[in-house]
C-alpha positions in Angstrom: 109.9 72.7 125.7 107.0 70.9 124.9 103.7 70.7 126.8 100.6 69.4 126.5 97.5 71.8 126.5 93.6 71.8 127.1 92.3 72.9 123.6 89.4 74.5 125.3 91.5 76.6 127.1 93.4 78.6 123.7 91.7 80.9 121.9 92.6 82.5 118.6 94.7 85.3 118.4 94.0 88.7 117.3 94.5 88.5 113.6 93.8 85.7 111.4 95.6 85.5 108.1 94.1 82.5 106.8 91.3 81.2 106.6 90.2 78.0 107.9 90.1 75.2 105.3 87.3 72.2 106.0 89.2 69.8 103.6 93.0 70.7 105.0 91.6 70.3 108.8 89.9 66.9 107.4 93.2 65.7 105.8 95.1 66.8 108.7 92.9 65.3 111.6 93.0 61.8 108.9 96.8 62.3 109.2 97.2 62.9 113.0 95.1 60.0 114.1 97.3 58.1 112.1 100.9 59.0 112.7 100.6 61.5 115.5 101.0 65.5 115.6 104.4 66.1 114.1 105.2 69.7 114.7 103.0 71.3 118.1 101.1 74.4 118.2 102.5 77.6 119.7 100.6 79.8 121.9 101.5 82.2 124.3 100.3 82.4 127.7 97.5 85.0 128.6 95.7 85.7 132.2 92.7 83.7 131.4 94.8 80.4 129.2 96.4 80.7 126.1 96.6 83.0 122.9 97.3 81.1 119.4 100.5 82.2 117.7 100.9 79.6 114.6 98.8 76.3 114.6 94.9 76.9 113.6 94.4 74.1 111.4 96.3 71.7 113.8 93.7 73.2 116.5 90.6 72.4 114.8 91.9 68.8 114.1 92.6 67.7 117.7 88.6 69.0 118.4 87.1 67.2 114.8 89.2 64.2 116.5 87.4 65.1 120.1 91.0 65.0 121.9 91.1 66.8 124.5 95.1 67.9 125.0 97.6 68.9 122.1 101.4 69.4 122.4 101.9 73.3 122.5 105.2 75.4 122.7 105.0 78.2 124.8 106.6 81.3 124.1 106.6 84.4 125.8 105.6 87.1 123.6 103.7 90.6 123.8 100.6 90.9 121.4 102.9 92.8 119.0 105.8 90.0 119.2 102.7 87.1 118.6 101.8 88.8 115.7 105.0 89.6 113.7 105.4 85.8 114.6 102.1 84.8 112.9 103.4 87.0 110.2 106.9 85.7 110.0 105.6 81.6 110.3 103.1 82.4 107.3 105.4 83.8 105.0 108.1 81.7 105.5 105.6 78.8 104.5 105.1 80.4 101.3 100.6 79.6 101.8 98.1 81.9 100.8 96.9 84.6 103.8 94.4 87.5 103.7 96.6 90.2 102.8 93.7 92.8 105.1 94.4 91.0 107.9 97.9 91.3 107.4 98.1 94.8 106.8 95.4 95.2 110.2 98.3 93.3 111.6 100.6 95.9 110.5 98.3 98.8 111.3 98.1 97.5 115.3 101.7 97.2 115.3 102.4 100.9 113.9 99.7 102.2 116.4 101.5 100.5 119.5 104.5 103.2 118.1 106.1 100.3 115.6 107.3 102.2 112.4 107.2 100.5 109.0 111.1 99.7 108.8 111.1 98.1 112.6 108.0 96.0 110.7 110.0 95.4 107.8 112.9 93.9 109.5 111.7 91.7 111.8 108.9 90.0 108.5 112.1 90.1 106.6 110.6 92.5 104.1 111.2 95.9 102.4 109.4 99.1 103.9 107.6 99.5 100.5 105.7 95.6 101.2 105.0 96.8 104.1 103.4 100.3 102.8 102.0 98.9 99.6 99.9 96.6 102.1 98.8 99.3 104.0 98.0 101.8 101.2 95.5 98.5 99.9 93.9 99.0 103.6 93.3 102.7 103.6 92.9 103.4 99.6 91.3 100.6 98.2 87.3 100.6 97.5 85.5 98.2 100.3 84.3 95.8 97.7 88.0 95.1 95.7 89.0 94.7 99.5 86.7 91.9 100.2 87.1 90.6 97.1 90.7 90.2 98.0 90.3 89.4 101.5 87.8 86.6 100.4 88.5 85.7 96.9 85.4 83.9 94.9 86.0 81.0 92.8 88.6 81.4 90.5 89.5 85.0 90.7 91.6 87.1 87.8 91.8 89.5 90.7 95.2 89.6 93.1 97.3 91.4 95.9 98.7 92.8 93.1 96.5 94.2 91.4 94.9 95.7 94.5 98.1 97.7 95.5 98.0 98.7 91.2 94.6 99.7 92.2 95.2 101.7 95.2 97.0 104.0 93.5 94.2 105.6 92.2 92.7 108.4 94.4 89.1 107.7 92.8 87.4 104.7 94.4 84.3 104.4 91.8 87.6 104.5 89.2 89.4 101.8 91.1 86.6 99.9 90.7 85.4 100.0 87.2 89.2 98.9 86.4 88.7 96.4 88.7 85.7 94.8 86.7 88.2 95.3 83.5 90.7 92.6 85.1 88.3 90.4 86.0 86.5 90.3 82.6 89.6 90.4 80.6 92.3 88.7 82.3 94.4 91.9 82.5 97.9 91.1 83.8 99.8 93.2 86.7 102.0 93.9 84.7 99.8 95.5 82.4 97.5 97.0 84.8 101.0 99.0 86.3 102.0 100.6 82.9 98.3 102.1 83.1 98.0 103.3 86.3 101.4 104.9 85.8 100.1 106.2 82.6 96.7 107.1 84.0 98.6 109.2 86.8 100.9 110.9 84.8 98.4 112.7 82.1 94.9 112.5 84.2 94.7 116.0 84.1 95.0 116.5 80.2 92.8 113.3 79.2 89.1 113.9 78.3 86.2 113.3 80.7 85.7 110.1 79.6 88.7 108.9 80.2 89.0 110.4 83.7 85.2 109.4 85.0 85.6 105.9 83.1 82.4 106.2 82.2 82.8 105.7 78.4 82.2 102.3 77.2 85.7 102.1 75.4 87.2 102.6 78.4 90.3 101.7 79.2 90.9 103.9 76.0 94.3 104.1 73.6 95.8 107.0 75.4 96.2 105.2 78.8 95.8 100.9 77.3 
């Protein structure tokens, strides 16, 4: 059933996996004033108004338009059910999300007593999607994270890399490799025969090659 909603009285949920786009909530906002809001919002009802589910950009073009009410589903859903929904909705659309967020998503849900292959059935994943995202969030150097999480112009760096990456126990090591991609182009698939390589004979390579200090680094032993 559809209803129509306050916008001032839903909030955002918990965990955002994409970030909000000036020019898509411009084109949208252009779009609805035109031909109307084809597909509502959903939310779910909280004690104080209403929790986003799925819907941001739609949001934030009903308040550039200065309307005051938007069509809304409401479904009932714990904060765990919301999010596997955000989840689901996102990936089903095939669009770009923060891949932290998701795993944070993933790490509330585990610590409400979820476990990885309840996760992965209801996002329609495998398990290891699930722990590859959340090996990224635990093992990953800070700055590949944001770097990830907030990508900068035209980045050589992806999700997949960063799980590549975060198989690495050294950080400082992660992240010297990390430079390597972005100034060489390196591709994943690439990057995977390393790290393999790299893990399999770190402990007869030379110093060099372990510390990454050398300036022939990724040398012909591991490349």
């Amino acid at each position: 059933m559809i209803v129509e909603i306050e916008v001032d009285k839903i909030r955002a949920g918990k965990f955002c996996l994409r970030d909000l786009d000036d020019i898509v909530v411009e084109n949208m906002a252009n779009s609805i004033k035109e031909t109307g809001l084809l597909q509502p919002v959903v939310v779910r009802q909280i004690s104080d108004g209403y929790e986003l589910v799925f819907g941001l950009h739609r949001l934030q073009a009903y308040k550039q338009l200065g309307w005051n009410r938007i069509p809304a589903i409401i479904k009932k859903a714990s904060s765990e059910e919301a999010i596997t929904m955000h989840v689901v909705e996102n990936l089903q659309r095939n669009v770009h999300i923060n891949p932290i967020a998701e795993a944070q998503g993933y790490k509330f849900l585990i610590s409400r007593g979820w476990t990885m292959v309840q996760i992965a059935n209801k996002i329609g994943k495998s398990c290891s999607y699930v722990s590859d995202r959340l090996r990224v969030l635990h093992k990953l150097h800070p700055e590949i994270r944001r770097e990830v999480s907030f990508p900068r112009g035209k980045t050589r760096l992806t999700i997949s890399h960063a799980e590549h990456l975060s198989l690495i126990e050294d950080p400082q090591q992660q992240l010297r490799l990390a430079k390597t991609i972005e100034k060489e182009g390196m591709s994943v698939r690439k990057l995977e025969r390393m790290v393999r390589k790299f893990r399999k004979v770190k402990e007869s390579l030379p110093e060099c090659c372990l510390c990454m200090k050398c300036q022939n680094y990724p040398c012909s032993k591991i490349s």
